[in-house]
N, C-alpha and C positions, 0 to 999 in steps of 0.2 A: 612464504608470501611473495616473494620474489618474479612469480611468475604473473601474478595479476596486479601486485603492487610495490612499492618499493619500500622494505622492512621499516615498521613505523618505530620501535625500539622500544625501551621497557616504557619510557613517558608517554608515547603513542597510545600503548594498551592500555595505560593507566587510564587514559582520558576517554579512551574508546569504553571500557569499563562502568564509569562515573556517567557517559553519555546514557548506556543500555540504561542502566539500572534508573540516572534520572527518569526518562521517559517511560519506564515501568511504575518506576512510585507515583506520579503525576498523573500518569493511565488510572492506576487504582483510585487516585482520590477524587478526578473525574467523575470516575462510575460508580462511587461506593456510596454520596449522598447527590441529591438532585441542586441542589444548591456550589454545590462543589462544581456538577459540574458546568452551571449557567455560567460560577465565576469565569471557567477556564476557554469556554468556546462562544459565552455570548460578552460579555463584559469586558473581558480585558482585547478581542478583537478591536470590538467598537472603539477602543481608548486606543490602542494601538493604530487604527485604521487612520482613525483621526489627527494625533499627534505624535505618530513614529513612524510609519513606512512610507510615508510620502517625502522622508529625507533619507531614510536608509534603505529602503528599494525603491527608488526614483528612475528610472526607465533607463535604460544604459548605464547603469553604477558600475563603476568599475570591480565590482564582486559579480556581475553577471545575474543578480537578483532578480534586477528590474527588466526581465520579458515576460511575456505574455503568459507562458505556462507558469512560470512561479505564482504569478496573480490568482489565476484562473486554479492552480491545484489547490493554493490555498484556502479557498472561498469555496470550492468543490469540496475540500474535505470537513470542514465547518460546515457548509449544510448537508454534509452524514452524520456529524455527530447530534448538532441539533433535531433534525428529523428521529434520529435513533432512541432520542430523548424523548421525542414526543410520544413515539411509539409505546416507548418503556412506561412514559406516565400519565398521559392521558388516559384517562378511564377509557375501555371499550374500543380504543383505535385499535389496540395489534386485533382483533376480531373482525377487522373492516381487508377484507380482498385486494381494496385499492391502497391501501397503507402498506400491507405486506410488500407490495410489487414496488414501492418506495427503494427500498435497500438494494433489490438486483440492479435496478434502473441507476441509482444512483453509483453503483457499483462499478457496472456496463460503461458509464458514462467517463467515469476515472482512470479504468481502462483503454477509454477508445482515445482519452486527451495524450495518455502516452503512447498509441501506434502511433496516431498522426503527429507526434513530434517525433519520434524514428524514422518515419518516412521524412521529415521534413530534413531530419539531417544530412540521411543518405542525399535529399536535392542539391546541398553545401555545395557537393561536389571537392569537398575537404580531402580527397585520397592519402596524401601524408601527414595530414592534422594540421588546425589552424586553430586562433583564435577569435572564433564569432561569438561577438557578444558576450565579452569578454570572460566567455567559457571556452574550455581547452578543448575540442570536436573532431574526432574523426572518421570519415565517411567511408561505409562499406556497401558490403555484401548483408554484413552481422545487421544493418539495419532494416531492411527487407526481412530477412530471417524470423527477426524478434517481434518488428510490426504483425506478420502474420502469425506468431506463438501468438499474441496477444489477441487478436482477433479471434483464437480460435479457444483462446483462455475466455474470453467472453461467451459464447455458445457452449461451452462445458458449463454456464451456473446455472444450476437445477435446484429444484425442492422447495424456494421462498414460499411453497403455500403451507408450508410446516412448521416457519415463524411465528414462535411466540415468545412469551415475557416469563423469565423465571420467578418460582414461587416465594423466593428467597426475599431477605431486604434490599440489596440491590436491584432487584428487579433489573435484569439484565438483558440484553433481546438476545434470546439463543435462535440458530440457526441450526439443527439439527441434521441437516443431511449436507451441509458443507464441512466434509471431514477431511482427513487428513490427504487424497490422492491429488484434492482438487488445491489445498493449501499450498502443497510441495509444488506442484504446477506455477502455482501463480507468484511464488516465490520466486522459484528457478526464473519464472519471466520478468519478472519487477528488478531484479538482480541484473539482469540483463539490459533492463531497460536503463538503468542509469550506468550500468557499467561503457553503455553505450552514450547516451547522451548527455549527461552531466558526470563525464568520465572519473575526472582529480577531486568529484564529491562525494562519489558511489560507496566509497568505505563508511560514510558515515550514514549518506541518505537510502543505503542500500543495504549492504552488510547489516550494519547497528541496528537501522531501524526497522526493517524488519524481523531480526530477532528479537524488538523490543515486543510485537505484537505475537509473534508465533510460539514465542516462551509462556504468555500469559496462557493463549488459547490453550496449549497444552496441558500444564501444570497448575494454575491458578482457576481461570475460570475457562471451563471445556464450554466448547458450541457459541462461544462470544467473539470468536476470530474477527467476524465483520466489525464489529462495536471495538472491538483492544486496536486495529489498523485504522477505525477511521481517527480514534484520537490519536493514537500514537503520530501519524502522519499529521494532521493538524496542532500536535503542539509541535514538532521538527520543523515546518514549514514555518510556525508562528515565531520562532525563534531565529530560523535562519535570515526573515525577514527584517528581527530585529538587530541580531549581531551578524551582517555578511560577512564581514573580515573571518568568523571561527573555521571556516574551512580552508580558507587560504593565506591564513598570516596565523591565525593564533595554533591553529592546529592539525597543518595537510599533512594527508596521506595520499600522493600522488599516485595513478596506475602509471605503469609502467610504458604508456603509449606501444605496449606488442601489438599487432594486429596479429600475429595468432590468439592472442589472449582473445580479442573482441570475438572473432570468430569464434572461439571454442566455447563461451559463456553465452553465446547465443544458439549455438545449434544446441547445448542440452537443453535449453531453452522449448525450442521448437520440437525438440523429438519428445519433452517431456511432454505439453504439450496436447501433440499428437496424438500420442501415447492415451493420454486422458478423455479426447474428444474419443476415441476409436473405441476405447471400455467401457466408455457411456453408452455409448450408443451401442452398444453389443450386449446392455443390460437391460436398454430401454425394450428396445428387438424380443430378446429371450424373452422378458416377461411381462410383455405387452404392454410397458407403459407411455404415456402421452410426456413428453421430456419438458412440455409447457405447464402443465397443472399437477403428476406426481412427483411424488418424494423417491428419489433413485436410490437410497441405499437404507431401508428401514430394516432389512435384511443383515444389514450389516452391526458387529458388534462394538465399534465406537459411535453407531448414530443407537443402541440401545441405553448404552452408558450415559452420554449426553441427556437423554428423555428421562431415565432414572432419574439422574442426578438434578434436575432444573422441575420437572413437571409432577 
C-alpha cells in the first residue's frame, strides 16, 4: 500500500472492513423492502437536510464538505435511488421507454459532475499540491487524462432499453447488458477520479466504496450494479455529510501525495477506457447494431445468466 497510500495498519483495516461491510448490509436493507428503503433515501435526508448539514457541511467547513460537488453528488445520488425506486414499484413504469432512459441519463449526469471537477482541479494550477478548500489537491496531467476516461466511460453506456424489474420480492431494476467490461471501466475511472480529486479520502470514498457496490452486483444480486452504486454512494455521501471529521481526524488514510501514483491510476484509467469504447464499437460495427436503442452483449454469457436469473 505504500505506493498509493501510506500503510493504514491492522486498526486501519479494521475500520476499512466495518465501513465495506456497513454499506453492504445497509445496500441490502434499502433494497430488500420498499419502506426500507423510503426510510433511508427519502426520510432521514429530509431530517438531515433540515437539522444536520447546514452545521456540519456548511460551505467552507474545515472538513472540505461544504463545496459545491459534495452538495450536488449528494442530491444526484438520492435522486437515482429514488427514481430507481419508482421504477422498481410503480406499476407499468419500468415498460414506459421514457423511464428506462431515466437510469443512463442519470448515470451520464454523475459521471459528467466528476469530469468537470477533474478539469476543475487541473485549472488549481496546484502543481506540488495545496490545500483548496480545505481538501488536500494536486494538479496534473492525471486530470485531463481521467476527465476524458470519464467522458468516454459515458459514451460506452449502452443497452438501458433492456431494463427491467426482477420477478423476485425485491423487485430489483436489473440492467442486463451492463456487465462486467463496462463495470471494471468505470471503476478503474471513479478510483481515479477521487484518487485525484478528493486525494487523502479516496481509500474510503474510492477503494471501500466501490467495492461496497461491485461485491453485491457480483455475488448477491447480479445485473443491479446501477441500484447497489447508486445507494451505496448516497448513504457514504449521507454520512460523510453528517460525521466530516471520519476521514480526517477519526480515521485517515492519507495517499501518499506521489505524482507518479496520480498519473499511473489515471492512465489505467484511460487505456481501460479506451479499451471499452473501441470493443463496443467493434460489436456494434460487426453486427449491425444501433449503439442508442440495442442491447450490445445479449450474446454474451453473463448478460444470459443475469436474464435467467431475474426474468
Amino acid at each position: 500500500m505504500g505506493i498509493l497510500y501510506q500503510a493504514p495498519g491492522a486498526q486501519g483495516w479494521a475500520i476499512f472492513a466495518f465501513v465495506l461491510f456497513a454499506l453492504m448490509a445497509f445496500n441490502e436493507f434499502g433494497r430488500s423492502t420498499r419502506w426500507g428503503g423510503l426510510v433511508l433515501f427519502l426520510v432521514a435526508p429530509l431530517v438531515l437536510t433540515l437539522f444536520v448539514w447546514p452545521r456540519t457541511a456548511a460551505i467552507g467547513n474545515e472538513y472540505g464538505t461544504g463545496t459545491w460537488f459534495n452538495w450536488v453528488k449528494t442530491y444526484s445520488a438520492l435522486a437515482g435511488c429514488l427514481g430507481f425506486m419508482a421504477i422498481r414499484f410503480v406499476p407499468g413504469l419500468a415498460q414506459k421507454s421514457w423511464a428506462r432512459a431515466f437510469p443512463p441519463l442519470i448515470l451520464a449526469v454523475n459521471i459528467l459532475e466528476a469530469c468537470i471537477r477533474d478539469f476543475q482541479v487541473f485549472s488549481f494550477g496546484a502543481w506540488t499540491g495545496a490545500r483548496i478548500d480545505n481538501l488536500w489537491l494536486m494538479s496534473g496531467p492525471w486530470n485531463i487524462m481521467n476527465g476524458i476516461a470519464g467522458l468516454l466511460n459515458i459514451v460506452a453506456i449502452c443497452g438501458w432499453s433492456g431494463i427491467f424489474v426482477s420477478k423476485d420480492r425485491t423487485r430489483d431494476m436489473i440492467w442486463p447488458d451492463m456487465i462486467w467490461p463496462w463495470i471494471l471501466a468505470y471503476d478503474l475511472w471513479n478510483f481515479a477520479y477521487t484518487y485525484n480529486c478528493i486525494a487523502d479520502h479516496s481509500f474510503y470514498c474510492g477503494l471501500t466504496l466501490l467495492l461496497s457496490c461491485t461485491i453485491p452486483a457480483f455475488f448477491i444480486k447480479r445485473g443491479a450494479w446501477l441500484q447497489h452504486r447508486a445507494h451505496t454512494l448516497a448513504l457514504w455521501a449521507m454520512f460523510v455529510m453528517t460525521v466530516p471529521a471520519f476521514v480526517d481526524r477519526i480515521a485517515p488514510v492519507p495517499t501518499t501525495h506521489n505524482p507518479r501514483a496520480f498519473f499511473a491510476v489515471s492512465l489505467v484509467a484511460l487505456i481501460a477506457n479506451l479499451g471499452l469504447v473501441v470493443y463496443q464499437f467493434s460489436r456494434v460495427r460487426r453486427r449491425a447494431l444501433s449503439p442508442l436503442k440495442d442491447e450490445l452483449y445479449t450474446d454474451h454469457p453473463a448478460y444470459a445468466a443475469v436474464v435467467a436469473e431475474n426474468r
